[in-house]
N, CA, C and O atoms as a GROMACS GRO file, in nm:
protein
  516
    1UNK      N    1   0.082  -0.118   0.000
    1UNK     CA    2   0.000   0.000   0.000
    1UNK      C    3   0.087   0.125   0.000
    1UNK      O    4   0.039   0.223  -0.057
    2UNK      N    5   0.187   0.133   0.047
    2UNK     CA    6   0.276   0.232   0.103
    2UNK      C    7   0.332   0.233  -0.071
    2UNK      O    8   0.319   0.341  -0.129
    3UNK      N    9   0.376   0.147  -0.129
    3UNK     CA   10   0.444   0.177  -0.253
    3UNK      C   11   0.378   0.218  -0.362
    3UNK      O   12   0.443   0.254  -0.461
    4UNK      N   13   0.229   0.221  -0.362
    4UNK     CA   14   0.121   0.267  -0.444
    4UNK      C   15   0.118   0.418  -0.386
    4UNK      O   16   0.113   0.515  -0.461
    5UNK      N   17   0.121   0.427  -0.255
    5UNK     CA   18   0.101   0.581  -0.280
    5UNK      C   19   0.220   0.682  -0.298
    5UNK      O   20   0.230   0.804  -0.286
    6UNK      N   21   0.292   0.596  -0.326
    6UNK     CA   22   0.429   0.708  -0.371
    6UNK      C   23   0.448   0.633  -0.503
    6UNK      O   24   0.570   0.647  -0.500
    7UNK      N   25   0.429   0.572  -0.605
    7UNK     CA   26   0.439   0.560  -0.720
    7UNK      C   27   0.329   0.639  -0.800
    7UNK      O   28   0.349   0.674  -0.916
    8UNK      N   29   0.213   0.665  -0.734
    8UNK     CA   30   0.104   0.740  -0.769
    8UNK      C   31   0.124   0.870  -0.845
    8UNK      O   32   0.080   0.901  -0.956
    9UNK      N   33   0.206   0.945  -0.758
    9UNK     CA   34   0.210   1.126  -0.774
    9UNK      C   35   0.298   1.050  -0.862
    9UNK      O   36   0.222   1.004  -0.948
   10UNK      N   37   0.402   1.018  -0.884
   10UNK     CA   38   0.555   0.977  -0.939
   10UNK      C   39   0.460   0.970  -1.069
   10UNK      O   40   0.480   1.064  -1.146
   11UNK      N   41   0.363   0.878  -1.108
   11UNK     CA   42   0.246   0.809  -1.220
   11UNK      C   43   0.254   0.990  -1.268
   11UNK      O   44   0.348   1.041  -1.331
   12UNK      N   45   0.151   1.051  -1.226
   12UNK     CA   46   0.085   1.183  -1.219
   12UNK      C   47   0.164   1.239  -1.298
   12UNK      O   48   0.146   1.260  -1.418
   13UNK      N   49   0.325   1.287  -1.184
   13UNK     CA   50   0.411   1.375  -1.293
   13UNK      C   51   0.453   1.332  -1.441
   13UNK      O   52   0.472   1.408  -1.535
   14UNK      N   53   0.460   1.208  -1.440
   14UNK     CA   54   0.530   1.155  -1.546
   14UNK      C   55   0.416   1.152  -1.678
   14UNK      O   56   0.464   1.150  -1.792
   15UNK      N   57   0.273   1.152  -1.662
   15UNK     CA   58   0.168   1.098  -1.766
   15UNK      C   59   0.166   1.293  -1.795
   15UNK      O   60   0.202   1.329  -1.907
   16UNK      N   61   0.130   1.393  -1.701
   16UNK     CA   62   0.160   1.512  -1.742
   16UNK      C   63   0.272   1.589  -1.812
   16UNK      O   64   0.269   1.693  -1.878
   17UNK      N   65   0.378   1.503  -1.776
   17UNK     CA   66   0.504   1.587  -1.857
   17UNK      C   67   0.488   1.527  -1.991
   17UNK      O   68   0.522   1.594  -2.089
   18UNK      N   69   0.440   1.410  -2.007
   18UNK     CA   70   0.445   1.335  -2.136
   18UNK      C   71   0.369   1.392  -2.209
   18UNK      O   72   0.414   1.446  -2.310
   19UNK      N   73   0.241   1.397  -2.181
   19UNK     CA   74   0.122   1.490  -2.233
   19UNK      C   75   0.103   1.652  -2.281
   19UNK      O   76   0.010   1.698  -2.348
   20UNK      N   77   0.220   1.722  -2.227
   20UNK     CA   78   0.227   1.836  -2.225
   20UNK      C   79   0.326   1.833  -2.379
   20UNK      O   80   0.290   1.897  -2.478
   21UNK      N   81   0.443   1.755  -2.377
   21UNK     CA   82   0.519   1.707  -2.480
   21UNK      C   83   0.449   1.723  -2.587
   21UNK      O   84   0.448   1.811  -2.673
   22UNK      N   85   0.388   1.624  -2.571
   22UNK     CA   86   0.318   1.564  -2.658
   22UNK      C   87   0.202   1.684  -2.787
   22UNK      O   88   0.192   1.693  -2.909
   23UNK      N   89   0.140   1.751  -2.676
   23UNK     CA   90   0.084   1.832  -2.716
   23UNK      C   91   0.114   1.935  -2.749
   23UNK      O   92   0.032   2.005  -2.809
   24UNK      N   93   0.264   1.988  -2.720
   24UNK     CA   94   0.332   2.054  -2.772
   24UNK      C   95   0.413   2.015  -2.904
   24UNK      O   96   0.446   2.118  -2.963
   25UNK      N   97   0.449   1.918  -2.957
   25UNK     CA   98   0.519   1.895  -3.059
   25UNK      C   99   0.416   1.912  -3.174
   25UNK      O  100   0.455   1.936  -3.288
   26UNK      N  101   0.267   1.897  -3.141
   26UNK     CA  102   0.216   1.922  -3.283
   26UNK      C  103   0.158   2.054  -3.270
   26UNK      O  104   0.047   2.053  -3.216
   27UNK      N  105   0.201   2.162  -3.302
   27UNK     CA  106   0.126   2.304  -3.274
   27UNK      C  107   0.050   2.317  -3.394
   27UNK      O  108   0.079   2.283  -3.508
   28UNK      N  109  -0.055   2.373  -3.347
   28UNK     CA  110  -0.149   2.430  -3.430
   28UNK      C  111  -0.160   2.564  -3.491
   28UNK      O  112  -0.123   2.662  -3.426
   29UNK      N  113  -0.207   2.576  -3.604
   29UNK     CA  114  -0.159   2.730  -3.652
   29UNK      C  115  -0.323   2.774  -3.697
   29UNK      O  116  -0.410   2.742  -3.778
   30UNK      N  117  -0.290   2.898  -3.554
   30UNK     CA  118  -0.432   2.906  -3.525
   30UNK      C  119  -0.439   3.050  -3.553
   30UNK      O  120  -0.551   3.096  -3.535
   31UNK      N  121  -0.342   3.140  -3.596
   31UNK     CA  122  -0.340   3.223  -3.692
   31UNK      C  123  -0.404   3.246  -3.802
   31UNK      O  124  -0.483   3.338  -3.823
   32UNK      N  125  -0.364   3.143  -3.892
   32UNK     CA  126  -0.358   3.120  -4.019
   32UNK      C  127  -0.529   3.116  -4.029
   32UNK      O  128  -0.579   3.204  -4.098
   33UNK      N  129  -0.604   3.037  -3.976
   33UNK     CA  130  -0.734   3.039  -3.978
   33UNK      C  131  -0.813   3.113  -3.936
   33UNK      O  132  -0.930   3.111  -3.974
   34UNK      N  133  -0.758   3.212  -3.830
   34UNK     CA  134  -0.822   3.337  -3.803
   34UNK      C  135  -0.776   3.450  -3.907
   34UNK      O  136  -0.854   3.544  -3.927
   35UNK      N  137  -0.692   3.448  -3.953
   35UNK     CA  138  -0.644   3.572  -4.107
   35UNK      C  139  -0.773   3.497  -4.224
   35UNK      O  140  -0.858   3.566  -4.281
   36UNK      N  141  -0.764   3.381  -4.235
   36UNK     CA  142  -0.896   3.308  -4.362
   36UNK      C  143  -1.027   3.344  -4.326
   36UNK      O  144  -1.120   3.372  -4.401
   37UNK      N  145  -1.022   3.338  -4.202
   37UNK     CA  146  -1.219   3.390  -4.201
   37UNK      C  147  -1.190   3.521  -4.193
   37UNK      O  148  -1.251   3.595  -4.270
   38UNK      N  149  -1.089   3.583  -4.096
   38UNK     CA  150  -1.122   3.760  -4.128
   38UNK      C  151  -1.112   3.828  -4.268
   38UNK      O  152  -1.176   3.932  -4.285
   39UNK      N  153  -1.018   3.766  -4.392
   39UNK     CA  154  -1.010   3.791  -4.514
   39UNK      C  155  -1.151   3.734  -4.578
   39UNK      O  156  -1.211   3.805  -4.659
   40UNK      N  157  -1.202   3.606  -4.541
   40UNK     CA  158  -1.354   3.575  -4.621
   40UNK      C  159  -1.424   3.729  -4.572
   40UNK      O  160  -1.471   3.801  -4.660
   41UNK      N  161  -1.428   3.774  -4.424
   41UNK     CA  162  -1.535   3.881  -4.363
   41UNK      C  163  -1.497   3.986  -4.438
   41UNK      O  164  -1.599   4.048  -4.469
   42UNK      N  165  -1.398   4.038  -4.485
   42UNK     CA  166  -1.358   4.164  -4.505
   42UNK      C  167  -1.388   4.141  -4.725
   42UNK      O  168  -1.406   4.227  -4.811
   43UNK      N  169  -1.384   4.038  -4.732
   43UNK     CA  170  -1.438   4.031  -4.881
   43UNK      C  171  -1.618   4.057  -4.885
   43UNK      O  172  -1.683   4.142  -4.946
   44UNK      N  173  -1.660   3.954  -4.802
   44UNK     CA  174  -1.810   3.979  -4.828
   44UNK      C  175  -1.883   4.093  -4.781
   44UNK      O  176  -2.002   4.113  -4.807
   45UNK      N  177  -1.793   4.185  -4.693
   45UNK     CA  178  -1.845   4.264  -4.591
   45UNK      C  179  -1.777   4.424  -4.730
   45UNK      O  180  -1.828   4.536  -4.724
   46UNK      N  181  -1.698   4.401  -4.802
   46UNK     CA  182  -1.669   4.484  -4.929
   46UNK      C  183  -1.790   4.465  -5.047
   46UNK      O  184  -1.834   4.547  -5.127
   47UNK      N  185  -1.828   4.308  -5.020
   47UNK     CA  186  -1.934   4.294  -5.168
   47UNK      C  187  -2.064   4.352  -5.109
   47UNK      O  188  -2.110   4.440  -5.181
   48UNK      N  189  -2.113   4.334  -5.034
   48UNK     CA  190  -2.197   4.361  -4.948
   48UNK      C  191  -2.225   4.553  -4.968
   48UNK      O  192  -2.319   4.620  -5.011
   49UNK      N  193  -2.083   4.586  -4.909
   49UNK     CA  194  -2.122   4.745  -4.973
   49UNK      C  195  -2.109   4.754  -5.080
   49UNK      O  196  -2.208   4.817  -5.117
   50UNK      N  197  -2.026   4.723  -5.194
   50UNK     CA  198  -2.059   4.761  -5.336
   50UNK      C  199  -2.150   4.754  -5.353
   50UNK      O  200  -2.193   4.857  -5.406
   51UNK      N  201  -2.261   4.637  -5.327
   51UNK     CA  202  -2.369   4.625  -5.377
   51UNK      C  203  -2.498   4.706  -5.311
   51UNK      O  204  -2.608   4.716  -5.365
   52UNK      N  205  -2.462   4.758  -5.190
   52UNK     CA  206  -2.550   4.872  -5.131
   52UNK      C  207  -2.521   4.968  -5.214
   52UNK      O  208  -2.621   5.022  -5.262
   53UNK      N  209  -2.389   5.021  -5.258
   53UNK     CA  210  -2.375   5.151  -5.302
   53UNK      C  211  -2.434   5.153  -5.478
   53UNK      O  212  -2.492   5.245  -5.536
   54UNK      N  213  -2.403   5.044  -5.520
   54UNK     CA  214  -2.523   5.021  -5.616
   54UNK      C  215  -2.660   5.033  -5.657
   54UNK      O  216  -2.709   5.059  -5.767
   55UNK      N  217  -2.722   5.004  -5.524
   55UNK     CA  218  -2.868   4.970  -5.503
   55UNK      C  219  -2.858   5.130  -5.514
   55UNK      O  220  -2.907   5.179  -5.615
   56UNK      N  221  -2.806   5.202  -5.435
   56UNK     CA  222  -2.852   5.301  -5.421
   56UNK      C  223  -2.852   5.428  -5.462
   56UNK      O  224  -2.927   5.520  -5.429
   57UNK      N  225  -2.738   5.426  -5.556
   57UNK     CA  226  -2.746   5.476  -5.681
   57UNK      C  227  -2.896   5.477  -5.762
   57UNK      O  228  -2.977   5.568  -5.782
   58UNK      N  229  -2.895   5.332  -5.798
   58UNK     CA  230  -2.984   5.310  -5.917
   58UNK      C  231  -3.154   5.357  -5.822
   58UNK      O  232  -3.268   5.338  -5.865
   59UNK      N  233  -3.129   5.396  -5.735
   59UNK     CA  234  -3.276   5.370  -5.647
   59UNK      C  235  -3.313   5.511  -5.649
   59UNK      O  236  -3.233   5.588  -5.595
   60UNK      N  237  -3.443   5.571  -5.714
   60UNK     CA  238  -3.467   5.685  -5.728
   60UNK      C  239  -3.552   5.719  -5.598
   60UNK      O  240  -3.623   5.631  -5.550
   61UNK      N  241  -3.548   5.813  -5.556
   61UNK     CA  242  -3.645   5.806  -5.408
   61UNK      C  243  -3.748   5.930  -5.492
   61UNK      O  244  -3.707   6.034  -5.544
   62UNK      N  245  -3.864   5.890  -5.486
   62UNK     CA  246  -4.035   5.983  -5.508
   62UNK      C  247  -4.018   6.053  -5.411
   62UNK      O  248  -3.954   5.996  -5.322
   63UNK      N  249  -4.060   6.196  -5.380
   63UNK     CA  250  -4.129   6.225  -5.277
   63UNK      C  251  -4.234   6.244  -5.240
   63UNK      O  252  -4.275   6.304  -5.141
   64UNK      N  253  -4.285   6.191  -5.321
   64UNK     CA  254  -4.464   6.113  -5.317
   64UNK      C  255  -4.467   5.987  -5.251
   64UNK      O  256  -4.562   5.948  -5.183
   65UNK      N  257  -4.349   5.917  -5.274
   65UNK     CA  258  -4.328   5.794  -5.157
   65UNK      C  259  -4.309   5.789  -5.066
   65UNK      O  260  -4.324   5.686  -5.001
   66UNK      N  261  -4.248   5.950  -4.994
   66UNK     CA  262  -4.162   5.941  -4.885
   66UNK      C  263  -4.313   6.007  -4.779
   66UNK      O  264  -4.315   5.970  -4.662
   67UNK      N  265  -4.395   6.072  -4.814
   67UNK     CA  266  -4.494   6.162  -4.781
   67UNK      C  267  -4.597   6.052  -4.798
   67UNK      O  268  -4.635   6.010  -4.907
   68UNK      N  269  -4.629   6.021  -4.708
   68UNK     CA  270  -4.792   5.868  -4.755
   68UNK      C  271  -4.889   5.990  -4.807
   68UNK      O  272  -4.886   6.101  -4.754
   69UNK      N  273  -4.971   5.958  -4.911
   69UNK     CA  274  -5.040   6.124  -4.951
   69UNK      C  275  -5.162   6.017  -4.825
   69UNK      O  276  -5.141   5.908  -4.772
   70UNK      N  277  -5.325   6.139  -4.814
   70UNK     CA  278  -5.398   6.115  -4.822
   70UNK      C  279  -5.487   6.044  -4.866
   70UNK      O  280  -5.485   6.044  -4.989
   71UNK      N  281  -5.592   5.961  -4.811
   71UNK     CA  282  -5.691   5.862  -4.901
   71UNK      C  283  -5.775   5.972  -4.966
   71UNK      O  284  -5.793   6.074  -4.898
   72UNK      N  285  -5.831   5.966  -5.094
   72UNK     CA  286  -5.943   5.984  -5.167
   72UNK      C  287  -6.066   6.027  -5.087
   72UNK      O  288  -6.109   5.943  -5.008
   73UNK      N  289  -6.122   6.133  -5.095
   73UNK     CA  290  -6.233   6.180  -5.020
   73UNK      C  291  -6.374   6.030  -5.109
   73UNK      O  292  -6.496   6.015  -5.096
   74UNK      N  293  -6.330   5.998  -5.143
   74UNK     CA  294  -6.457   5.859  -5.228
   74UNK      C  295  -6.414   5.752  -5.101
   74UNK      O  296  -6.501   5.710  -5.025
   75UNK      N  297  -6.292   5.717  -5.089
   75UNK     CA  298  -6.242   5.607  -4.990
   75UNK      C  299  -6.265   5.665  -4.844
   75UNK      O  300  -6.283   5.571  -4.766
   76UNK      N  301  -6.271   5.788  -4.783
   76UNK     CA  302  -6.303   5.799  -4.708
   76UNK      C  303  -6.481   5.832  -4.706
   76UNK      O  304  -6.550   5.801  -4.609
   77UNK      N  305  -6.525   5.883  -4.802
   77UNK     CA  306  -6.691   5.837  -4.782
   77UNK      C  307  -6.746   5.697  -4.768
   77UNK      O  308  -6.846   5.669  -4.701
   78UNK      N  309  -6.680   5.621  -4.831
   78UNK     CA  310  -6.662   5.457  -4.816
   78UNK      C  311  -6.664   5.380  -4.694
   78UNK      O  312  -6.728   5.278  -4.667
   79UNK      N  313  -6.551   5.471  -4.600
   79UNK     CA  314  -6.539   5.417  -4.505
   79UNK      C  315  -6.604   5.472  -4.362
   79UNK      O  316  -6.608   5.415  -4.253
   80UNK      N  317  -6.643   5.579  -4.395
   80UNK     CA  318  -6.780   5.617  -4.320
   80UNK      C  319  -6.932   5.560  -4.315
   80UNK      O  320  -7.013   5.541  -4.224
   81UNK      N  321  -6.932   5.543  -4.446
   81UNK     CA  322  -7.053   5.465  -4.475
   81UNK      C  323  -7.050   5.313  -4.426
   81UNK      O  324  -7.140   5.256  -4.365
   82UNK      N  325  -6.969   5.278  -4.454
   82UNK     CA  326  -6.953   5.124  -4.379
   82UNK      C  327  -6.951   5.137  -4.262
   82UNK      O  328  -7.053   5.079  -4.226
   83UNK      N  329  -6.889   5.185  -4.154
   83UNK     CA  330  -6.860   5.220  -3.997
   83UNK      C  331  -6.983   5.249  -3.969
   83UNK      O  332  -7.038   5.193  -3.875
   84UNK      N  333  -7.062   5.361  -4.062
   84UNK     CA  334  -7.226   5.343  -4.017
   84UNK      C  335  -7.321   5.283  -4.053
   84UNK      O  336  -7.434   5.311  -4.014
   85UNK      N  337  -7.300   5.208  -4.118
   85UNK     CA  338  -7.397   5.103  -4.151
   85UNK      C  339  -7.372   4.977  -4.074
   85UNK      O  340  -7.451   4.911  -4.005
   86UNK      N  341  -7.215   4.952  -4.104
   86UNK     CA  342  -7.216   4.817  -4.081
   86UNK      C  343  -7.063   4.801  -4.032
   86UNK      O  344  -6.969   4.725  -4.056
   87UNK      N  345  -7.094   4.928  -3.938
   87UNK     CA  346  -6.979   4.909  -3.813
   87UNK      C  347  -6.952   4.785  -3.709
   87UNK      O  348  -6.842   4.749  -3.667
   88UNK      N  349  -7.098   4.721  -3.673
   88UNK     CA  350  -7.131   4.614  -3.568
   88UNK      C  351  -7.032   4.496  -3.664
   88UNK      O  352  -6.950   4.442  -3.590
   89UNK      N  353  -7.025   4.449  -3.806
   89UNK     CA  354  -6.987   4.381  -3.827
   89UNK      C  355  -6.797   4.404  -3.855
   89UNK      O  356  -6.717   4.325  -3.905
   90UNK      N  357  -6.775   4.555  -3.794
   90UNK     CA  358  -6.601   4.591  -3.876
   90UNK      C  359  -6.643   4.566  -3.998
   90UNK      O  360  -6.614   4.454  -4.042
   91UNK      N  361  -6.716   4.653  -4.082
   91UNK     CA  362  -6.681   4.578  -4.216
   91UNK      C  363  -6.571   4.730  -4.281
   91UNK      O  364  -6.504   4.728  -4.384
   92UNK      N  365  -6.585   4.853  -4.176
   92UNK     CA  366  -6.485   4.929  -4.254
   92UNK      C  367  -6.394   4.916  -4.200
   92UNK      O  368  -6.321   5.015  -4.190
   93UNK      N  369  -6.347   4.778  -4.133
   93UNK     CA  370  -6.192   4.760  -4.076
   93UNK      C  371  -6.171   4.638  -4.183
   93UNK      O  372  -6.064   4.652  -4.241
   94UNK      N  373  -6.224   4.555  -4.213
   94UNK     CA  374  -6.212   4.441  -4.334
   94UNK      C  375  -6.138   4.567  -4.463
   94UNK      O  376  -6.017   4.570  -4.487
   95UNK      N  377  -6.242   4.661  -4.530
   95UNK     CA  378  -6.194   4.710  -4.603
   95UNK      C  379  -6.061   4.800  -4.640
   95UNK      O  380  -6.010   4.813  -4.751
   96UNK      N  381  -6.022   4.856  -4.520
   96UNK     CA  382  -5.911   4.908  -4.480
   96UNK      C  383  -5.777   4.784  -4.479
   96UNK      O  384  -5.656   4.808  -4.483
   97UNK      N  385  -5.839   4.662  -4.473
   97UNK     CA  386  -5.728   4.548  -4.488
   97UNK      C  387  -5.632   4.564  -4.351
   97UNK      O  388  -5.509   4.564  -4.354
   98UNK      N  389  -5.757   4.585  -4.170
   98UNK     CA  390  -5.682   4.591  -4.089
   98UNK      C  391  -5.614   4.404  -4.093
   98UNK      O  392  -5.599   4.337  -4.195
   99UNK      N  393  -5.594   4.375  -3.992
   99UNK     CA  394  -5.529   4.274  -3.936
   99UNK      C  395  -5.702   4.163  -3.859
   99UNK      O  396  -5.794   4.205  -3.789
  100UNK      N  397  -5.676   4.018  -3.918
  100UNK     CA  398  -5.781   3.955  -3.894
  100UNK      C  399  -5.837   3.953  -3.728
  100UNK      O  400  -5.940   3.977  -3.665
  101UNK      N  401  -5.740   3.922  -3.711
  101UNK     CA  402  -5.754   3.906  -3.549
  101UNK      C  403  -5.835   3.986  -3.500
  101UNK      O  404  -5.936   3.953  -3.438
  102UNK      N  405  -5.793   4.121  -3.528
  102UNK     CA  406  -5.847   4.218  -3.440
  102UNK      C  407  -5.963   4.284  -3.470
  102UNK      O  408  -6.038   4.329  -3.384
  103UNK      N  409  -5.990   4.295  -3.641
  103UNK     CA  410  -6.123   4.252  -3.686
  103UNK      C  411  -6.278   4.196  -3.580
  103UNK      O  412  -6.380   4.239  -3.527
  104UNK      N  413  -6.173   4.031  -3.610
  104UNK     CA  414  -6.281   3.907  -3.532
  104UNK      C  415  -6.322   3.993  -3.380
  104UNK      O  416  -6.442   4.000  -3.351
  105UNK      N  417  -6.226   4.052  -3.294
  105UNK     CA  418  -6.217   4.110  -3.146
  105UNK      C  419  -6.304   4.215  -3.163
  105UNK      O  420  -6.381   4.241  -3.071
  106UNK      N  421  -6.305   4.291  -3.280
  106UNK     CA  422  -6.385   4.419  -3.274
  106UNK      C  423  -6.531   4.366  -3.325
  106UNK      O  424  -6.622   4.445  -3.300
  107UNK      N  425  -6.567   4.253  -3.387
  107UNK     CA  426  -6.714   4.195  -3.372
  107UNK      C  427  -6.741   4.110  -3.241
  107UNK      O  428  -6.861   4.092  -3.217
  108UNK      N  429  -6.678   4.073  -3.180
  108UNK     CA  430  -6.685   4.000  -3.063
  108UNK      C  431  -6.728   4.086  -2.944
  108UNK      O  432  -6.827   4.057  -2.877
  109UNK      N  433  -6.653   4.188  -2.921
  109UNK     CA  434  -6.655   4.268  -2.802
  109UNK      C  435  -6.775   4.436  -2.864
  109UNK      O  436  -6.780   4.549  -2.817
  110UNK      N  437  -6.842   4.380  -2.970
  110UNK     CA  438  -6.897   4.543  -3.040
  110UNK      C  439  -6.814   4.634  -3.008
  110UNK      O  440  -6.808   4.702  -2.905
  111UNK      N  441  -6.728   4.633  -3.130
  111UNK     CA  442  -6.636   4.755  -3.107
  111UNK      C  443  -6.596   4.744  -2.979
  111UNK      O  444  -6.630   4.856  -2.941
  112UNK      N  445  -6.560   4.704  -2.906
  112UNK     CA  446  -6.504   4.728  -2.797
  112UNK      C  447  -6.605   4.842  -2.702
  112UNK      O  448  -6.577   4.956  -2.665
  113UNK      N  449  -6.724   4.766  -2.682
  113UNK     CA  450  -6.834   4.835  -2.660
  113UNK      C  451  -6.813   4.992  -2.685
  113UNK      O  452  -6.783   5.070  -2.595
  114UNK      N  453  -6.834   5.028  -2.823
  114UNK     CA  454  -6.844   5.121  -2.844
  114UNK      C  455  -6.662   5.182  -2.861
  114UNK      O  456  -6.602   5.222  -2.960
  115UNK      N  457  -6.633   5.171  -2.762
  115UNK     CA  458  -6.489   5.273  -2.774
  115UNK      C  459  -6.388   5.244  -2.869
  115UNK      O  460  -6.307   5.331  -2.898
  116UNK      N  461  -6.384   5.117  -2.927
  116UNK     CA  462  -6.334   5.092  -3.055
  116UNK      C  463  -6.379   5.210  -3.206
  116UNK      O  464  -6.325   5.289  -3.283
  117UNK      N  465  -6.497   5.158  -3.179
  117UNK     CA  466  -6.595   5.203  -3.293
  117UNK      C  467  -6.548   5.345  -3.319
  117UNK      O  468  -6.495   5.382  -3.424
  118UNK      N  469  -6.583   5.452  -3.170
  118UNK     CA  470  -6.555   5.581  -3.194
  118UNK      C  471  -6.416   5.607  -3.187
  118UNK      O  472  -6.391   5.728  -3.189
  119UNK      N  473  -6.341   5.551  -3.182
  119UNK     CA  474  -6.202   5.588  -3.201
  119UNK      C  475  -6.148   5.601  -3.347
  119UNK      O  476  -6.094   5.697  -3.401
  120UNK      N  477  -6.190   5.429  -3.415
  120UNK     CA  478  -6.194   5.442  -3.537
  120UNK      C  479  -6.254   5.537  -3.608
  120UNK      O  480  -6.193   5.582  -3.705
  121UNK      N  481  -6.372   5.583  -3.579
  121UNK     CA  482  -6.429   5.707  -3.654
  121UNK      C  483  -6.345   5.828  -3.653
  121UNK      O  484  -6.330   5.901  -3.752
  122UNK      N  485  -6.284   5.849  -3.519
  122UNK     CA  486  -6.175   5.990  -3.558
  122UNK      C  487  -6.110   5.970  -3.630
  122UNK      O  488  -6.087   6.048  -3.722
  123UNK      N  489  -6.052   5.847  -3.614
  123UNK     CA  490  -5.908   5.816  -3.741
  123UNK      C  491  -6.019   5.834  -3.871
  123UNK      O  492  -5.999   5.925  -3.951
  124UNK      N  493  -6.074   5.792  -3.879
  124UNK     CA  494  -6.148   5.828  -4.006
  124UNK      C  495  -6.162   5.971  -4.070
  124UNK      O  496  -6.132   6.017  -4.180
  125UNK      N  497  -6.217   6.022  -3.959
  125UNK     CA  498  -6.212   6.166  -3.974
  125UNK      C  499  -6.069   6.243  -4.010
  125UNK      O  500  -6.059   6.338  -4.088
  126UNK      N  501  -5.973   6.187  -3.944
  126UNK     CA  502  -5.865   6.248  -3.929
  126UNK      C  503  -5.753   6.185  -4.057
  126UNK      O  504  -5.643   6.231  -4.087
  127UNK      N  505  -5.800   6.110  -4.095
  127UNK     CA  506  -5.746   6.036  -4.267
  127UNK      C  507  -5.620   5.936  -4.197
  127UNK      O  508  -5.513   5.917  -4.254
  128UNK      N  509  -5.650   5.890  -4.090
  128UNK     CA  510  -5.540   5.837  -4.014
  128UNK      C  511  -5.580   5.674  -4.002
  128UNK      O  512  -5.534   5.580  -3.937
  129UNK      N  513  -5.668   5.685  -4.080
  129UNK     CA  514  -5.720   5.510  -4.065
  129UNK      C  515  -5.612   5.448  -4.167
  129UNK      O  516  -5.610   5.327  -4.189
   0.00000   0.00000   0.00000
């Protein structure tokens, strides 16, 4: 027992110095593969802007696009008329092409007893629908 525990550490140093060797004689070149992906990054991250500075060249900006105009006083009689007729069903939130969900919620809850309904009507009023 006595010769196991002093051949032990003796084991220890000797499997670590070997190992350390060991792992030292084959070095890795861990350079070299960090210069290859930062040269891939610095290529695609160059194509990447050429091709923004391209886009954006060729990209004419409206300022009729940049300004949302107003709806049509016809589209907003449209959508008055529906809200009063046939507000109980959202049908001038269908036409406006809101979002389904909230549609279904605004026939479910009537307008949100009411306070839906008249809210939407200002936006209406206010060309903000």
């Amino acid at each position: 027992m006595k010769k196991t525990n002093k051949i032990l550490p003796l084991l220890l140093v000797l499997l670590f110095t070997v190992a350390s060797s060991v792992y030292a004689s084959f070095p890795v070149k861990k350079d070299a593969k960090k210069e290859q992906t930062v040269n891939v990054k610095e290529q695609n991250l160059q194509k990447n802007s050429e091709l923004f500075s391209t886009i954006a060249k060729e990209t004419i900006v409206d300022s009729k696009a940049i300004n949302s105009p107003k709806p049509d006083m016809d589209e907003k009689t449209i959508l008055l008329l529906l809200w009063f007729f046939l507000g109980i069903f959202a049908a001038h939130r269908w036409y406006a092409k809101k979002p389904t969900g909230w549609n279904i919620l605004f026939i479910l809850t009537a307008g949100g007893c009411g306070v839906w309904a008249i809210v939407d009507l200002v936006h209406i009023l206010q060309d903000n629908f």
